[in-house]
Short mmCIF file of the C-alpha atoms (twelve columns), coordinates in Angstrom:
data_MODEL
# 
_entry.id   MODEL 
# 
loop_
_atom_site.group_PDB 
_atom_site.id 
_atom_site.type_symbol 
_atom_site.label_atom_id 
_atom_site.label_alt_id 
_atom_site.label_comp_id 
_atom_site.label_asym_id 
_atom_site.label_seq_id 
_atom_site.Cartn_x 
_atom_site.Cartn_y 
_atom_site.Cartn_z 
_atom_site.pdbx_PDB_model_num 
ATOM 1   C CA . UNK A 1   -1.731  -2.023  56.077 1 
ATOM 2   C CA . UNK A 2   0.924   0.399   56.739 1 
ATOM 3   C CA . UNK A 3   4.372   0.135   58.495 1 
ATOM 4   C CA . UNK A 4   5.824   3.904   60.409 1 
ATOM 5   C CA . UNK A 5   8.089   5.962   58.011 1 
ATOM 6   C CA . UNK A 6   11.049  7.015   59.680 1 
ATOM 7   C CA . UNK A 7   11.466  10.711  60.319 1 
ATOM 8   C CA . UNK A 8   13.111  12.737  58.544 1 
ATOM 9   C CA . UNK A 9   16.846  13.929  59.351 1 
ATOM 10  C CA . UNK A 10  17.144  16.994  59.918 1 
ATOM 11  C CA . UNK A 11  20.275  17.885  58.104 1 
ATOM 12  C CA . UNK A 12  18.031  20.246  55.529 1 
ATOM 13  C CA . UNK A 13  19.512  23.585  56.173 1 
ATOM 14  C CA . UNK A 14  23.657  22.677  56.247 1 
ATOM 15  C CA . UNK A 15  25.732  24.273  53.643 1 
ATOM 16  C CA . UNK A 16  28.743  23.735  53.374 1 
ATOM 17  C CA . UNK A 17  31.179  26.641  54.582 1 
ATOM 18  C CA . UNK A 18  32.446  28.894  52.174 1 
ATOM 19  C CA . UNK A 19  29.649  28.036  49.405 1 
ATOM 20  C CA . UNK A 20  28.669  30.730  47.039 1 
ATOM 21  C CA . UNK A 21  25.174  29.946  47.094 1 
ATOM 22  C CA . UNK A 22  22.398  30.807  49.038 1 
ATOM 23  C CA . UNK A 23  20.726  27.420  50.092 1 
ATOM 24  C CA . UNK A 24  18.592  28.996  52.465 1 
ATOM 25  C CA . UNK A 25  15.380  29.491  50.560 1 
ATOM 26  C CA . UNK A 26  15.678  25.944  48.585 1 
ATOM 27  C CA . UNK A 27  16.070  24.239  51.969 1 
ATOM 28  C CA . UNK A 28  13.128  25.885  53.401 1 
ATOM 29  C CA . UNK A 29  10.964  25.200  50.507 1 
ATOM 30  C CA . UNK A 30  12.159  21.779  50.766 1 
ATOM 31  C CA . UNK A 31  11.320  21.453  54.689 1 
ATOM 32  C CA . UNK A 32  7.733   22.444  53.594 1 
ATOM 33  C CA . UNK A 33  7.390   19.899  50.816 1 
ATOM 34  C CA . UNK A 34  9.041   17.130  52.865 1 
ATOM 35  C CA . UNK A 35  6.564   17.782  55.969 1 
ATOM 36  C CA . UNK A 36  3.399   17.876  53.844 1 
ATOM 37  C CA . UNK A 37  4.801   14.683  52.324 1 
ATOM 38  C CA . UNK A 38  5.244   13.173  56.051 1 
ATOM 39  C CA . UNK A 39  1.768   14.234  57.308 1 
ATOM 40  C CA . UNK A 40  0.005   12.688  54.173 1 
ATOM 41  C CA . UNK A 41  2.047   9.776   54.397 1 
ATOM 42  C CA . UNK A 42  0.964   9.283   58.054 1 
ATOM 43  C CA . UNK A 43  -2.749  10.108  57.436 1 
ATOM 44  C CA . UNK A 44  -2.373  6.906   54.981 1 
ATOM 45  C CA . UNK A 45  -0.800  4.680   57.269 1 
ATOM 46  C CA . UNK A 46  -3.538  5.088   59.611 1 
ATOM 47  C CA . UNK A 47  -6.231  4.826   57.657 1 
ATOM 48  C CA . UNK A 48  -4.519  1.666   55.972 1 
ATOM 49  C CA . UNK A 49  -4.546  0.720   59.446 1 
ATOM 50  C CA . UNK A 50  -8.483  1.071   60.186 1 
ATOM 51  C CA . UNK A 51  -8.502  -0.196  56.505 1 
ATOM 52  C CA . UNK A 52  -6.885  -3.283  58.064 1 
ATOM 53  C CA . UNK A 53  -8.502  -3.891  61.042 1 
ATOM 54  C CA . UNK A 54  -11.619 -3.743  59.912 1 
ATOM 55  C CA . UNK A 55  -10.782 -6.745  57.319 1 
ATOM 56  C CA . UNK A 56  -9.539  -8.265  59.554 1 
ATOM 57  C CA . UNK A 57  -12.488 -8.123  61.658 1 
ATOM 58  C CA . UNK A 58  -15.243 -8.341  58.963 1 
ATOM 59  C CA . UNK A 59  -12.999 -11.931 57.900 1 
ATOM 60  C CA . UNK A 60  -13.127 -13.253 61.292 1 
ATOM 61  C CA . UNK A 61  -16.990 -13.014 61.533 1 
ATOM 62  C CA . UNK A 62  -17.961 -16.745 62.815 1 
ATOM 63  C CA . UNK A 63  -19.998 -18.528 60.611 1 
ATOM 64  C CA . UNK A 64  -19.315 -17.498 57.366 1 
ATOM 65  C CA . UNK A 65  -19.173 -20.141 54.586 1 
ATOM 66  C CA . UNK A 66  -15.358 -20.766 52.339 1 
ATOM 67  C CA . UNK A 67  -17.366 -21.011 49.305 1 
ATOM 68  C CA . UNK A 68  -19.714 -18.310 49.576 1 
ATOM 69  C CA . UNK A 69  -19.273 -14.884 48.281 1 
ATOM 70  C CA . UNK A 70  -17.835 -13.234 51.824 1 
ATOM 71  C CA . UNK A 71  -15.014 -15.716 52.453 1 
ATOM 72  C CA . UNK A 72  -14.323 -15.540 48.504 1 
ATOM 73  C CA . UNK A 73  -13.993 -11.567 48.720 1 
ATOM 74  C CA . UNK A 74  -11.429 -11.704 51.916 1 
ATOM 75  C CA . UNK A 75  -9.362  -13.738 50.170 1 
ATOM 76  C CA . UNK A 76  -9.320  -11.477 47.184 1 
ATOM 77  C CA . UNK A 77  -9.250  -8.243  49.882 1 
ATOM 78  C CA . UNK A 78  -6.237  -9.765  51.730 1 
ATOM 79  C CA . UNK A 79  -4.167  -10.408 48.080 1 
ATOM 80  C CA . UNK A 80  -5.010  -6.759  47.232 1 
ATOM 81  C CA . UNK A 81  -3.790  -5.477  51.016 1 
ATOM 82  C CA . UNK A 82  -0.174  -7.329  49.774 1 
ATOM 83  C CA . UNK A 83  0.222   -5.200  46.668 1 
ATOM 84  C CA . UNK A 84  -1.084  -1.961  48.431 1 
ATOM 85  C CA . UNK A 85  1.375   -2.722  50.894 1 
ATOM 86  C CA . UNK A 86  4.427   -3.103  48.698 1 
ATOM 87  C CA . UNK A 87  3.282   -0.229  46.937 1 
ATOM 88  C CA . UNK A 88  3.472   1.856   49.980 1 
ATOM 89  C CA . UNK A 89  7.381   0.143   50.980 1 
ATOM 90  C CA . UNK A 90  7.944   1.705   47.724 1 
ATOM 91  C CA . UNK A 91  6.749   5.140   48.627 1 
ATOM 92  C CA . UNK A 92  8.828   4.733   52.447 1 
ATOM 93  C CA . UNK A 93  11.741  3.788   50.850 1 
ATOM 94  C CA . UNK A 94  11.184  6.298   47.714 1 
ATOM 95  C CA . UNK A 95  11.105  9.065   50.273 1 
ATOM 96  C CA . UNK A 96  13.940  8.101   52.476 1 
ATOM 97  C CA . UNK A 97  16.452  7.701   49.351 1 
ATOM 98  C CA . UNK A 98  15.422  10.891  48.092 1 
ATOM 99  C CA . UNK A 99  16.053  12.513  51.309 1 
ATOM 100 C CA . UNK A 100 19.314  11.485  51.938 1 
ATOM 101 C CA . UNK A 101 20.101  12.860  47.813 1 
ATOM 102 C CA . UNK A 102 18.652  16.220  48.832 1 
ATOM 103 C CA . UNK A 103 20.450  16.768  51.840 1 
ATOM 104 C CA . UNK A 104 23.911  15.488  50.416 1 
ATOM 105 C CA . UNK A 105 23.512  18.006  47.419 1 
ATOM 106 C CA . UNK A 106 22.908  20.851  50.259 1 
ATOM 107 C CA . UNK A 107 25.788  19.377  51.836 1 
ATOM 108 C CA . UNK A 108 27.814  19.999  48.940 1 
ATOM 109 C CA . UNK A 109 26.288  23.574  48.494 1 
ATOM 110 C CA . UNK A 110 25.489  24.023  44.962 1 
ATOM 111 C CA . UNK A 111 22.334  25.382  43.942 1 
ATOM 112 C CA . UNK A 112 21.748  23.430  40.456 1 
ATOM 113 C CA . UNK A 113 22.492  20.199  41.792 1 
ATOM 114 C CA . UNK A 114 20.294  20.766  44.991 1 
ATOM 115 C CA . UNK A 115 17.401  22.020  42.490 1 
ATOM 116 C CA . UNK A 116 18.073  18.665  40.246 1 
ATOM 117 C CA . UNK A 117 17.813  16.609  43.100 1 
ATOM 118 C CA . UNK A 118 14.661  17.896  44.601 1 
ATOM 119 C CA . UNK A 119 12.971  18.252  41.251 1 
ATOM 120 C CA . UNK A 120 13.434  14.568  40.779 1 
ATOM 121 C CA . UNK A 121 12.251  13.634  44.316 1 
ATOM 122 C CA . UNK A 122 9.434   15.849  43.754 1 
ATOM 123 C CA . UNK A 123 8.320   14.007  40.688 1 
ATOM 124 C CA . UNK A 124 8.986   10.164  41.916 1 
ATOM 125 C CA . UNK A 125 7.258   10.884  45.523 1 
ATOM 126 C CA . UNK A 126 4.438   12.958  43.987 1 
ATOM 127 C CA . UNK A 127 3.670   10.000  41.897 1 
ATOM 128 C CA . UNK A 128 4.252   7.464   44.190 1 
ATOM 129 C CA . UNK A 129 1.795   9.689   47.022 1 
ATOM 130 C CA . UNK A 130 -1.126  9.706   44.214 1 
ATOM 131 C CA . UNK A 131 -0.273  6.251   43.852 1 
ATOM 132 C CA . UNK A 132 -1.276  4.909   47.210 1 
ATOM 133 C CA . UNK A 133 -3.315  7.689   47.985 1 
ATOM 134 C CA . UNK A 134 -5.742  6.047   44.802 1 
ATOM 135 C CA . UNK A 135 -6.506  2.973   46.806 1 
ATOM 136 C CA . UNK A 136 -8.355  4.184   50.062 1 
ATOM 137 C CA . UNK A 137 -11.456 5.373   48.413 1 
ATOM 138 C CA . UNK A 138 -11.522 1.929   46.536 1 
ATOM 139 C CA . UNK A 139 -11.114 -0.068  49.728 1 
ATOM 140 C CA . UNK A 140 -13.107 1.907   51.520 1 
ATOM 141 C CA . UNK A 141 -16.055 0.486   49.182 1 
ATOM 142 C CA . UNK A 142 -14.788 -3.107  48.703 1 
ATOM 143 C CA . UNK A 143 -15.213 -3.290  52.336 1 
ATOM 144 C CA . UNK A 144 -18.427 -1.581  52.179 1 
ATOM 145 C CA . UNK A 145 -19.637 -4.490  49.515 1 
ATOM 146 C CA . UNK A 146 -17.747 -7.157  52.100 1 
ATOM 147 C CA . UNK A 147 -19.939 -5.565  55.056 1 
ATOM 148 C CA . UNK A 148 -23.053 -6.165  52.708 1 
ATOM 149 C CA . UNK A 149 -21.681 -9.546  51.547 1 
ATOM 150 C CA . UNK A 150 -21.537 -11.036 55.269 1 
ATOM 151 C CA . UNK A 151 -24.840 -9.157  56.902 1 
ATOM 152 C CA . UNK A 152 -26.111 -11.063 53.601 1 
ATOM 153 C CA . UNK A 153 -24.570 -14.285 54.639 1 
ATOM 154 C CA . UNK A 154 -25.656 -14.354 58.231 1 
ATOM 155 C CA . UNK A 155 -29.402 -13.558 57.741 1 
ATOM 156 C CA . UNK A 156 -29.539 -16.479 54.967 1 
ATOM 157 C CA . UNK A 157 -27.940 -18.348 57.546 1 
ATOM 158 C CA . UNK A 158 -30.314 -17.571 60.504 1 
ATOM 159 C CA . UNK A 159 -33.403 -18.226 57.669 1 
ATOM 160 C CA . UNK A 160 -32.071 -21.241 56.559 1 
ATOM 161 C CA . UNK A 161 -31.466 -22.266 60.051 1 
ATOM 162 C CA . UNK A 162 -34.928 -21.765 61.470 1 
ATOM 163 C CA . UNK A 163 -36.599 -23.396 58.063 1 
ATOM 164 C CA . UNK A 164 -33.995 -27.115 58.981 1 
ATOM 165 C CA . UNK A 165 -35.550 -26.403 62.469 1 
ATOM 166 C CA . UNK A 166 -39.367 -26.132 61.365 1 
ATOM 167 C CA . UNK A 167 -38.538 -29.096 58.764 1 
ATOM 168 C CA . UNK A 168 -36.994 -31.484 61.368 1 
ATOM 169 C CA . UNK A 169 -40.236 -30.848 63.612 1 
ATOM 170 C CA . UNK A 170 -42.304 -31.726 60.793 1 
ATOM 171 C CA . UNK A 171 -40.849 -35.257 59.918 1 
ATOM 172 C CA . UNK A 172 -40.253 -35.528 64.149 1 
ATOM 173 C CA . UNK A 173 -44.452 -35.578 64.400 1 
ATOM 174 C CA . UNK A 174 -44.251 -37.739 61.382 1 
ATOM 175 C CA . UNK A 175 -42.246 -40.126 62.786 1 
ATOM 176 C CA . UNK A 176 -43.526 -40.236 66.933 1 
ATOM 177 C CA . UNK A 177 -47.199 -38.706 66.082 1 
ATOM 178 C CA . UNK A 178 -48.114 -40.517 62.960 1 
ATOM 179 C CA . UNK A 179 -48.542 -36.701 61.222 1 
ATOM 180 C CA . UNK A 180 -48.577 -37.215 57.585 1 
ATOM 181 C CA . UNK A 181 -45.313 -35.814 56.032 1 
ATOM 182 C CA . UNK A 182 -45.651 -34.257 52.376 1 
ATOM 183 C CA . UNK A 183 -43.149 -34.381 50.208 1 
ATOM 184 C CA . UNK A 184 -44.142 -31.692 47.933 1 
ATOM 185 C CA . UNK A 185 -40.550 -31.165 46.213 1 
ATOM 186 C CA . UNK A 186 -40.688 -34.842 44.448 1 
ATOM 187 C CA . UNK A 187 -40.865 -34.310 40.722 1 
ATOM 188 C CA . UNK A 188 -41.591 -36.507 38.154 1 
ATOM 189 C CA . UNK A 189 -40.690 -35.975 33.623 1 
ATOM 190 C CA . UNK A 190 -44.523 -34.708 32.823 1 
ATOM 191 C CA . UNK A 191 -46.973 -37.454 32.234 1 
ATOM 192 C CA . UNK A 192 -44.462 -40.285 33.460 1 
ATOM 193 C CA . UNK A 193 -43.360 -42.267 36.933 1 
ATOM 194 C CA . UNK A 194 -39.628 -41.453 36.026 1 
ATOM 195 C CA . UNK A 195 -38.396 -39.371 38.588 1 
ATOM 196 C CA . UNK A 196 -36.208 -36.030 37.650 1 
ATOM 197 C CA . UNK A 197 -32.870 -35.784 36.929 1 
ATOM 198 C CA . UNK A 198 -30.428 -37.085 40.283 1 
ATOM 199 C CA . UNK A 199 -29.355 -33.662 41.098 1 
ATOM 200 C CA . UNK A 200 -32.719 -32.628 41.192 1 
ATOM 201 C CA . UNK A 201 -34.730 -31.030 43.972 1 
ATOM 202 C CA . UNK A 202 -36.704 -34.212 44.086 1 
ATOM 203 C CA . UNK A 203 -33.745 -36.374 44.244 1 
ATOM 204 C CA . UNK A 204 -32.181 -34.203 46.685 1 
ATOM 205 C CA . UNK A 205 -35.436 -34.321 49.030 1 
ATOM 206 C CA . UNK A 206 -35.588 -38.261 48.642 1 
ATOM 207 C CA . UNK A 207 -32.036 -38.584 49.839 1 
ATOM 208 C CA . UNK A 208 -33.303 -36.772 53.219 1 
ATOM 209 C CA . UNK A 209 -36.030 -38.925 53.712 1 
ATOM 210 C CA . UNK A 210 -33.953 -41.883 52.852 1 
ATOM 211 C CA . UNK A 211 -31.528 -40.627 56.178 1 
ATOM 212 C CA . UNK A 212 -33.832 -39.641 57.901 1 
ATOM 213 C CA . UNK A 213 -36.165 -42.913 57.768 1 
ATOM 214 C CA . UNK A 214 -33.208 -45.409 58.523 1 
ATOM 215 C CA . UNK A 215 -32.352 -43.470 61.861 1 
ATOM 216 C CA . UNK A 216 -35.023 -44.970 63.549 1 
ATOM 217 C CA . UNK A 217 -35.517 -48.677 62.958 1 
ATOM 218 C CA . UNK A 218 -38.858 -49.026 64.649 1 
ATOM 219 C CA . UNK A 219 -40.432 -46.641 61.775 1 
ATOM 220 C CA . UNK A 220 -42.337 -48.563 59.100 1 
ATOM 221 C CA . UNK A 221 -44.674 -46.179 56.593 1 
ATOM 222 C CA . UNK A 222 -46.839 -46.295 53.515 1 
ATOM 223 C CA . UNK A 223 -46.000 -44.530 50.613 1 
ATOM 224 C CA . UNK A 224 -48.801 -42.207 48.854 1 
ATOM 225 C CA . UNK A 225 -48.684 -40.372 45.281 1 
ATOM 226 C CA . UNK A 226 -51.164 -37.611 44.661 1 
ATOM 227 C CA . UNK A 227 -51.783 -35.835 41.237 1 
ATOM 228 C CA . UNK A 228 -53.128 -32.793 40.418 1 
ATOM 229 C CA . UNK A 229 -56.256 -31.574 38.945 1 
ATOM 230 C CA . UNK A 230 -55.609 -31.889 35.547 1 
ATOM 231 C CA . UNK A 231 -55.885 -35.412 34.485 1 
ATOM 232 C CA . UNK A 232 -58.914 -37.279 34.494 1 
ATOM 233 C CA . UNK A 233 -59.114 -39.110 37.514 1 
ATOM 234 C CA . UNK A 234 -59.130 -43.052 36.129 1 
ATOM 235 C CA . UNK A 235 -55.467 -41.424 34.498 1 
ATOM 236 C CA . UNK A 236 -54.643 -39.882 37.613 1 
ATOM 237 C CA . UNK A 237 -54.838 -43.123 39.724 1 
ATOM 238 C CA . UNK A 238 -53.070 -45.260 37.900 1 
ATOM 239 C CA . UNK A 239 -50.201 -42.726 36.804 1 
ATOM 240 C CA . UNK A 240 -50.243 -41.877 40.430 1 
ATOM 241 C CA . UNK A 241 -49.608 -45.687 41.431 1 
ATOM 242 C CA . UNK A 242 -46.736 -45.942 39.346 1 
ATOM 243 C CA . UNK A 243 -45.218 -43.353 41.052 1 
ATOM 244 C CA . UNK A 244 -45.522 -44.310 44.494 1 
ATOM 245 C CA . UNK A 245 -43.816 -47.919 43.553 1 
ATOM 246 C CA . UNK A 246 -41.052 -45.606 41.968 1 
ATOM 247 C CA . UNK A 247 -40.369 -43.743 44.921 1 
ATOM 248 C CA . UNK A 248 -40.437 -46.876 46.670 1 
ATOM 249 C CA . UNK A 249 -37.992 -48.459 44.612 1 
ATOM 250 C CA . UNK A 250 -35.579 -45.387 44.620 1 
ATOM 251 C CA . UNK A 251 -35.890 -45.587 48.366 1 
ATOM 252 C CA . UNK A 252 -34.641 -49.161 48.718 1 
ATOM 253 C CA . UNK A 253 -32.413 -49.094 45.884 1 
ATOM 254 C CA . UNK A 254 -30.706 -46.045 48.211 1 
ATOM 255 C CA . UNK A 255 -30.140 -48.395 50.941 1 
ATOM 256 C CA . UNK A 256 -33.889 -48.127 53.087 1 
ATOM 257 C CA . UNK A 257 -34.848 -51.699 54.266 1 
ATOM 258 C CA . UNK A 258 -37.815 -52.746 51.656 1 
ATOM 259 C CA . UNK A 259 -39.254 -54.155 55.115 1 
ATOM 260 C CA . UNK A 260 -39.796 -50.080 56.262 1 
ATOM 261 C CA . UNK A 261 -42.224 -49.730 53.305 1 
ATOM 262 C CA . UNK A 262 -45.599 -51.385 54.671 1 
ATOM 263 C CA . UNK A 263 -47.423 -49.544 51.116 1 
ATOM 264 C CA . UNK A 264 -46.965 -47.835 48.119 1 
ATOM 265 C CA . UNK A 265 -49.973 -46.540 47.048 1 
ATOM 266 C CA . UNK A 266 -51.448 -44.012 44.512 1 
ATOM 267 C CA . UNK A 267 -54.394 -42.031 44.845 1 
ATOM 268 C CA . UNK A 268 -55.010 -40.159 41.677 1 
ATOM 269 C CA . UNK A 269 -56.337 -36.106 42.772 1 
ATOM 270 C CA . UNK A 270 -58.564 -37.425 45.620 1 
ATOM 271 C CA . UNK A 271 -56.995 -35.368 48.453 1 
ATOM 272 C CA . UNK A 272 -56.105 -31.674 47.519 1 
ATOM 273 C CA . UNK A 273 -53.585 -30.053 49.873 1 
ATOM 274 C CA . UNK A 274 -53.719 -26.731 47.758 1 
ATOM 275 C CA . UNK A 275 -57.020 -24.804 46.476 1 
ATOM 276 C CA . UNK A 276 -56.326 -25.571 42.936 1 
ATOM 277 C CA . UNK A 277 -59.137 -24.954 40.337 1 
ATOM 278 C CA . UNK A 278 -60.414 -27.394 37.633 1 
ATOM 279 C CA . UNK A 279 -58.237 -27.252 34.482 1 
ATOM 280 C CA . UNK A 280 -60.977 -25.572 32.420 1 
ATOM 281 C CA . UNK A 281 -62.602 -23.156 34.857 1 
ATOM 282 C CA . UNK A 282 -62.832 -19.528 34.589 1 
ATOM 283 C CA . UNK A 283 -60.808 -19.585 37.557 1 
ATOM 284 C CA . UNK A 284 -57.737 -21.655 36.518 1 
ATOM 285 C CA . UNK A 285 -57.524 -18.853 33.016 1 
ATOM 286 C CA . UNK A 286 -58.089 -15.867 34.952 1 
ATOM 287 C CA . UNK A 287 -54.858 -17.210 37.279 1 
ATOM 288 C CA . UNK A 288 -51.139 -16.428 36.657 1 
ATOM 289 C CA . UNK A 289 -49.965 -19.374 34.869 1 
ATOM 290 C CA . UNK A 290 -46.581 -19.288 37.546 1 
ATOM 291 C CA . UNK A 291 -49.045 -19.330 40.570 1 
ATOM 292 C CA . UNK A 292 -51.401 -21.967 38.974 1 
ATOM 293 C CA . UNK A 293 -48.587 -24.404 38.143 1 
ATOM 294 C CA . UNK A 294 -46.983 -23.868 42.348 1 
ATOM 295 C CA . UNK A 295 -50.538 -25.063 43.542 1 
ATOM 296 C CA . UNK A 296 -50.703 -28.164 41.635 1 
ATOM 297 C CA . UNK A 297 -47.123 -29.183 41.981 1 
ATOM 298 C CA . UNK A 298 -48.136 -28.910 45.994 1 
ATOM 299 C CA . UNK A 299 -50.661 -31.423 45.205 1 
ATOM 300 C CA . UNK A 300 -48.256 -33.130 43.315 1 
ATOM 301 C CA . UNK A 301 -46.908 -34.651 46.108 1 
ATOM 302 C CA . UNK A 302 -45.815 -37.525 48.224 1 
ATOM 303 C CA . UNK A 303 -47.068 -38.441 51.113 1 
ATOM 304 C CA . UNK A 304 -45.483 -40.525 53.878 1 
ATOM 305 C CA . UNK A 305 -47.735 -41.882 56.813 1 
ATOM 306 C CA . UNK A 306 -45.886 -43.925 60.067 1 
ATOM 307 C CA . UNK A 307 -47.374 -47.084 60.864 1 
ATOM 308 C CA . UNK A 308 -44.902 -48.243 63.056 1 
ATOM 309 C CA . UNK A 309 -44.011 -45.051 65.356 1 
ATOM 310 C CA . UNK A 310 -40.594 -44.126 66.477 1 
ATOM 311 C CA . UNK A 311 -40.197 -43.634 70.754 1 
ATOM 312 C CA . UNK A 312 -39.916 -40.339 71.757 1 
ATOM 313 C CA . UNK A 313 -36.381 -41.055 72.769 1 
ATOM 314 C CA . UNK A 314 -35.277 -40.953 69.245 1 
ATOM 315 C CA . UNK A 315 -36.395 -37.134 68.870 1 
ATOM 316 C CA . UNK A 316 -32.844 -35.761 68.781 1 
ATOM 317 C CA . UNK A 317 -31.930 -38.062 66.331 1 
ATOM 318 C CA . UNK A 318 -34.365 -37.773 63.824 1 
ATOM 319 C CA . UNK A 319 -34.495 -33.897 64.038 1 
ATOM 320 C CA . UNK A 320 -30.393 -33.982 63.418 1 
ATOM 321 C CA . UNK A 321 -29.086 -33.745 59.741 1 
# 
């Protein structure tokens, strides 16, 4: 953070020949104060320095996202290292103009003036030490919070990472094995085929499948909708019906070739995924509503079956988002 402050010069103890006054203990008590001035000075520089290098190092850890909170806190960091570093050209250059006062007032050998201008160095510098001094204990746990910040980062990164991996085998079997693929993030308004919101999970799930379908143009699949427990099951098949045609029309209308879609069927609560137990049971009120409501909306699902497969040639595209 820090740039070297120039010794001092060593002109302290000169008085002029033929002065009155003794200068001899002012200048001495003035060497002191300068030298315990210099050695805290340097003991900031360096750990500005260590300050700075570990910033610098921290910010240049690969993989780190602009708009996440690590990259957002260097940036702040760095525009905080400019002030601290202005702040301490202010203290260097505090320190050398007072220097040069104190030693031409010894030059000129008169003990008032000499006392003026060291009082007046010793306030400004004093200040000025406390000043910059105030700032390493803060840094030191900004970059603490910045150390948590990216350790945070890359282990989200390394979980999200193997979770894209474990998804993009799942729709590869779908696609060259025929395994069924559930789409268990597709959400429908309660009671209704009208799909959430468009920056919705479900929306956001459908726009993957939508990609990941037309990289293959061998692949042709039927379209299944499931439903829950809770409606009776005439209600269940029919609501479930109308959802599969509107997940096959928000597929084509999304650019997949209505030729791809060999089915869109519904088929009501037939085939549970999740244990869920019947709406009324002793079971279903003894359960945590949360916990009851994330089994059904697994069975609440989509399901997408390959007719016509995809050739095993085609696995590194289909696994590649």
């Amino acid at each position: 953070m820090c740039r070297s402050i120039s010794p001092y010069i060593a002109v302290l103890g000169l008085v002029v020949a033929g002065c009155k006054d003794d200068l001899r203990p002012m200048t001495a008590e003035w060497n002191t104060v300068t030298a315990k001035w210099q050695t805290r000075a340097d003991a900031l520089k360096a750990s500005g320095l260590d300050q700075t290098q570990k910033l610098s190092a921290l910010c240049a850890t690969a993989g780190l996202d602009p708009g996440n909170v690590a990259a957002k806190t260097c940036a702040g960091l760095k525009e905080t290292q400019l002030t601290d570093q202005a702040q301490f050209d202010t203290l260097r250059s505090s320190m050398a103009r007072h220097q040069a006062e104190v030693a031409k007032a010894i030059k000129r050998g008169k003990g008032p003036e000499v006392s003026a201008a060291m009082e007046a160095a010793k306030g400004e510098v004093t200040a000025l030490l406390g000043r910059v001094s105030d700032k390493g204990e803060p840094r030191d746990e900004a970059l603490k919070s910045l150390q948590a910040a990216v350790t945070s980062e890359l282990e989200a990164a390394k979980v999200a990472a193997i979770a894209a991996e474990a998804k993009a085998e799942l729709w590869r079997q779908a696609a060259v094995d025929r395994k069924p693929l559930e789409l268990t993030d597709v959400r429908f308004t309660k009671g209704t085929a009208e799909l959430e919101a468009p920056d919705s999970v479900a929306q956001s799930q459908l726009q993957e499948f939508k990609v990941w379908a037309n990289r293959c143009p061998e692949l042709r699949f039927t379209i299944t909708s499931h439903e829950s427990k809770e409606l009776a099951a005439a209600e269940a098949m029919k609501l479930t019906r109308k959802r599969a045609v509107a997940v096959e029309k928000f597929l084509v209308d999304n650019g997949v070739a209505a030729s791809k879609i060999v089915r869109a069927s519904g088929n009501g609560s037939k085939t549970q995924i999740a244990d869920e137990p019947a709406p009324a049971s002793a079971a279903a009120r003894a359960m945590n509503p949360e916990e009851l409501e994330a089994l059904r909306n697994k069975n609440r699902r989509i399901t997408i079956q390959a007719v016509d497969v995809c050739p095993e040639v085609l696995r590194g595209e289909l696994v590649r988002q």
